[in-house]
N, C-alpha and C positions, 0 to 999 in steps of 0.2 A: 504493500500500500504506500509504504515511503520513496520506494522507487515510482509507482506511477504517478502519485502527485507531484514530487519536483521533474518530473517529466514534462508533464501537463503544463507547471507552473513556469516553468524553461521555455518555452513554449508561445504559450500565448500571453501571459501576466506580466512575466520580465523579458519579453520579446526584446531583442539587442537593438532593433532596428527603431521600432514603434514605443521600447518603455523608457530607453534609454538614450539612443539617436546613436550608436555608434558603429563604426562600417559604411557610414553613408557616403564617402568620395565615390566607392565601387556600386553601391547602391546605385546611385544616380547616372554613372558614367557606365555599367556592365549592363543595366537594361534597357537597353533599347528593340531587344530583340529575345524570344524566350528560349530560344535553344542556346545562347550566351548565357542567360540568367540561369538555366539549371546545371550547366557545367562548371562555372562560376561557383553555387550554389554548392553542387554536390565537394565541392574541390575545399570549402568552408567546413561541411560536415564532418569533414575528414580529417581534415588539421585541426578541429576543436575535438573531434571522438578521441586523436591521438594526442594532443598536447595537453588536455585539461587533468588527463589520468597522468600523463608524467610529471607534471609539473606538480602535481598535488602530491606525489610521491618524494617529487626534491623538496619540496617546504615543509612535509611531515617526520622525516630521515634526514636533512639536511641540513634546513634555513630557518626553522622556529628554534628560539631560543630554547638550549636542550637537547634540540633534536641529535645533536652525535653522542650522547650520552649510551648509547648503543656498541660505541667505540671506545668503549672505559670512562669510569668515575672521574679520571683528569679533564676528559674533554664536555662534561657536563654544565660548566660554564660558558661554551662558547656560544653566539650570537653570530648565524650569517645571513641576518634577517636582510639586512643591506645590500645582499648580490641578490633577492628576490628581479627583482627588473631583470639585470643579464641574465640569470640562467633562463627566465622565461621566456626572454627576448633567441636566447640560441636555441630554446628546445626545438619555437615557432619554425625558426630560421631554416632548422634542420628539416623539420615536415614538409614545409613548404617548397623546400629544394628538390625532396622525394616529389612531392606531386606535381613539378613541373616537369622534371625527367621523365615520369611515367606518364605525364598528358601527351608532352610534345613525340611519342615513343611511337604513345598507340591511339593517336587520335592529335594527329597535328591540322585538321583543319579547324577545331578548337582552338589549339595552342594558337595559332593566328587569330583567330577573331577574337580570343581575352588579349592578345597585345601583352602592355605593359602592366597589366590589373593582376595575371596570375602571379608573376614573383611580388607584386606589390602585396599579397595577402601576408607577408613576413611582417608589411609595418601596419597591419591594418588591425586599426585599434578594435573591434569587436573582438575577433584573435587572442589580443592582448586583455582587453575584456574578461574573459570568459576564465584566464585562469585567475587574476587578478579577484575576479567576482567570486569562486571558490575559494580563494583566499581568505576574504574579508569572512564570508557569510560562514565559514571554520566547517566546512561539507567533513563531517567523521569517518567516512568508509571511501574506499580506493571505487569499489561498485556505484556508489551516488555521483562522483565525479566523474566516474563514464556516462552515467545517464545525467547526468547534470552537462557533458559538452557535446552528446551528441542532442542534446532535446536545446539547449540552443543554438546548435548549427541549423538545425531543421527549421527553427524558429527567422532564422538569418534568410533560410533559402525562402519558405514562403512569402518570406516579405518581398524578395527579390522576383520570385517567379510572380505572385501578384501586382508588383508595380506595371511588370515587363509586359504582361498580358493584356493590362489598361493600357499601356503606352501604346503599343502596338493595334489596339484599338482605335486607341484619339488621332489617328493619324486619319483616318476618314470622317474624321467629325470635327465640324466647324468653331474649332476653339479660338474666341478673339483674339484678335492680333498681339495684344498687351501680356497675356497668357500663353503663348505660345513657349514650347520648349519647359524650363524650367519653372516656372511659375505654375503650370498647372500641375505638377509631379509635386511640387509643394504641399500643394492643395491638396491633392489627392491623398498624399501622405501622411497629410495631418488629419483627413478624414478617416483615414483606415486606422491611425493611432488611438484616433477617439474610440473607434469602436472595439478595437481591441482591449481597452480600457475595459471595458464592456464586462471582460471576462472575468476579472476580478473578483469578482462574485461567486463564482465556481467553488472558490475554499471558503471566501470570508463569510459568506449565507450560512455553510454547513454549520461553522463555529457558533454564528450567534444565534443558530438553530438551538443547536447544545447548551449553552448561557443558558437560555430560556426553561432549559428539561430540566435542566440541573436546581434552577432557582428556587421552585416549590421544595424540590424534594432537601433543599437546605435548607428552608424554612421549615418543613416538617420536623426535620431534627432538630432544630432549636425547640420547636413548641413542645418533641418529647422529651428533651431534657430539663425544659423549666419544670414541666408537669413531673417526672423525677424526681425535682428539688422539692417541689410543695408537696409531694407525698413525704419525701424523706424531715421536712420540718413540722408536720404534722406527727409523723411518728413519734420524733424526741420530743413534742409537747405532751402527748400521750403520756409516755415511759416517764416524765419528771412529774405527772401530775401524778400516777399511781404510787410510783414510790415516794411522793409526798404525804 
C-alpha cells in the first residue's frame, strides 16, 4: 500500500513538471512533436528508475552524517553530506551517457531529432530533482526510491506527451497572433497544472475521512472513562460512610 500510494502520489500530486515547474527548458523545447516527447520521455524514466535508487544508496552508506560508521567506530564521525550535489551530479552524468550510446546505437533517427536535449538531461534539473526530493523527504527503503523515481519519471513523460499532443493539435486551430508559439503552451500548462492540483485529494479526502471515524469513537472513550471515575468516587463515598 506504501508503494502504491507514493507511486500514485509521484505521479500526479508532486508531478515534477505541473507541482513543481522543473524540466521545463526540454518540456517546452522537446514537444513539438509526440514521437520526440515519448522518446525524450521514456529516456527521463530511465535515468530517474536508475539514478534515484543509486543515489539514495550513496546518501544512506555514504553522505548522511554517520553513514560510514559501517566502516568502523573511527569513521562514525564523518560528514560527507557536502559532496551530496557531485556525486548526484556524476551518478546522473553516468546514466545519461548510457542512454545516449544506446539511443544513438539503436535508434538514431531519434538520437537526431532530440538534438542537443538528450545529453542535456545530465543538467536537467527535474533529474536532479528527483534524487535531491528523496533526499529531503528521508524515503526509508532502497524499494520506495525505485518506485518513488520511476513514478516520477512517468509523471515527467505524461506531462510531456500531453503538452506534445495539444501542440501538435493547435497547429490547425486559429490561435491569435499574440499567443502564438509560446504563450499559449503557457497557458495550457498552467491549465493542466490546475487540474492536476485536482488530485490532491486522492490521499488528503481519505485522511480526513479517518479524523472524522476516529473522533466519536474518542469521544466515547473519554465519556467511558469519566463514567469510571464517578463510579469509582461513588464507591469510596460508600466504603467511608459504612465504616463510619
Amino acid at each position: 500500500m506504501e508503494h502504491l500510494e507514493l507511486f500514485f502520489k509521484s505521479i500526479f500530486i508532486d508531478n515534477m513538471v505541473f507541482a513543481t515547474f522543473l524540466g521545463m527548458c526540454s518540456y517546452l523545447a522537446v514537444s513539438k512533436k509526440v514521437t520526440t516527447a515519448v522518446g525524450l520521455g521514456a529516456a527521463v524514466i530511465f535515468v530517474l528508475a536508475v539514478t534515484v535508487p543509486i543515489n539514495w544508496l550513496l546518501d544512506q552508506y555514504l553522505l548522511q552524517p554517520g553513514a560510514l560508521s559501517w566502516l568502523g567506530e573511527e569513521y562514525a564521525d564523518y560528514d560527507l553530506s557536502f559532496l551530496s550535489f557531485i556525486m548526484f551530479i556524476a551518478t546522473i552524468a553516468t546514466m545519461v551517457q548510457l542512454v545516449e550510446i544506446i539511443v544513438e546505437k539503436f535508434a538514431p533517427a531519434l538520437y537526431n531529432s532530440l538534438g542537443i536535449f538528450l545529453p542535456l538531461i545530465a543538467v536537467n534539473c527535474a533529474i536532479l530533482g528527483g534524487s535531491l526530493f528523496m533526499q529531503s523527504r528521508e524515503i526509508p527503503t532502497l524499494g520506495l526510491s525505485l518506485t518513488y523515481g520511476v513514478g516520477s519519471g512517468i509523471g515527467w513523460f505524461l506531462a510531456i506527451l500531453a503538452i506534445a499532443a495539444i501542440r501538435e493539435k493547435i497547429r490547425y486551430s486559429s490561435v491569435p497572433p499574440a499567443l502564438r508559439g509560446l504563450g499559449i503552451t503557457f497557458i495550457i500548462t498552467g491549465l493542466m497544472a490546475i487540474g492536476f492540483m485536482s488530485f490532491g485529494g486522492m490521499l488528503t479526502g481519505g485522511d480526513d475521512e479517518a479524523k472524522k471515524e476516529e473522533a466519536p469513537k474518542a469521544e466515547i472513550k473519554i465519556e467511558k472513562k469519566e463514567a469510571v471515575k464517578e463510579d469509582a468516587e461513588k464507591l469510596a463515598d460508600n466504603t467511608k460512610k459504612i465504616t463510619e
